[in-house]
C-alpha positions as CSV (number, residue, x, y, z in Angstrom):
1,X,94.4,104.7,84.6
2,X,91.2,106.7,84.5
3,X,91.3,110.8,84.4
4,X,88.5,112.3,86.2
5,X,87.3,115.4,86.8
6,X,87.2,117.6,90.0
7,X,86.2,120.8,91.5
8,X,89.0,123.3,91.9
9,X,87.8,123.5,95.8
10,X,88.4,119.7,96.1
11,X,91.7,120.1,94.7
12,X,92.8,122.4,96.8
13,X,91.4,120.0,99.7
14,X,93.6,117.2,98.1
15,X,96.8,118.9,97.9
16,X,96.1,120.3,101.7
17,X,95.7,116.4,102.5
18,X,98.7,115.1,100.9
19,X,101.6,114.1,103.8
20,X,104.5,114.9,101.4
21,X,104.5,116.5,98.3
22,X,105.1,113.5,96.1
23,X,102.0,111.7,97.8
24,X,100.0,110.6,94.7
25,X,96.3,111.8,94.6
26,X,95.6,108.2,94.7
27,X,97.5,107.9,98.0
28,X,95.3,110.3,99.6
29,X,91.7,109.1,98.6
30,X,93.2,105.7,99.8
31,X,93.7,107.6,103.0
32,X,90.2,109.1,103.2
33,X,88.7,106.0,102.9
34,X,90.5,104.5,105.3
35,X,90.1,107.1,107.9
36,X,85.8,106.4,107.3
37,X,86.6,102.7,108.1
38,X,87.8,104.0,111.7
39,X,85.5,102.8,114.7
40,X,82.7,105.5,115.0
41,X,81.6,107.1,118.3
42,X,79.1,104.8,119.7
43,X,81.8,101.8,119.2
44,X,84.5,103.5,120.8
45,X,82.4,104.3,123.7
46,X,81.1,100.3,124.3
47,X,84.8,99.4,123.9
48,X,85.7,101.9,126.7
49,X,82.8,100.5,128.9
50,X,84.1,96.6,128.0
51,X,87.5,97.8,128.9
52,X,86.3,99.2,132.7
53,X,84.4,96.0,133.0
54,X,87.3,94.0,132.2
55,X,89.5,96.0,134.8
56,X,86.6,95.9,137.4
57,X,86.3,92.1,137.2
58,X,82.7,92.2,136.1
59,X,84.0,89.4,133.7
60,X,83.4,85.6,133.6
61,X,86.0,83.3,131.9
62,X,83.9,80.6,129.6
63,X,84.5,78.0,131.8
64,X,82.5,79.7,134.5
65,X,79.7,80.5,132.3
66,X,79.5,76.7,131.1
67,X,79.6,75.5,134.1
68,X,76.7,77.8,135.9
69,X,75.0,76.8,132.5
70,X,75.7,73.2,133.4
71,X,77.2,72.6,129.9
């Protein structure tokens, strides 16, 4: 265990973060990083487009693709 030190600002900002009072500081850092691992904008948006694609039928199944390739 390693004791660091921290703005009383951030504090504030962890305690405001915590999702039950006996969520460990720990807990909510873990939290924070996890939320910055989330898919940004610009990946949300081609996985929308793939998606209408996909439900559009502008698809083709690897077998079709092999054999237009002639593979």
């Amino acid at each position: 265990m390693t004791t660091i030190q921290i703005s009383n600002t951030l504090h504030s900002e962890l305690i405001n973060r915590k999702l039950f009072d006996r969520e460990t500081y720990e807990e909510v850092i873990w939290d924070l990083i996890d939320d910055t691992k989330e898919l940004n904008d610009q990946t949300k948006g081609e996985l929308e487009k793939a998606r209408n694609e996909i439900r559009d039928g502008k698809v083709h199944t690897l077998a079709q693709v092999k054999k237009e390739l002639g593979l």
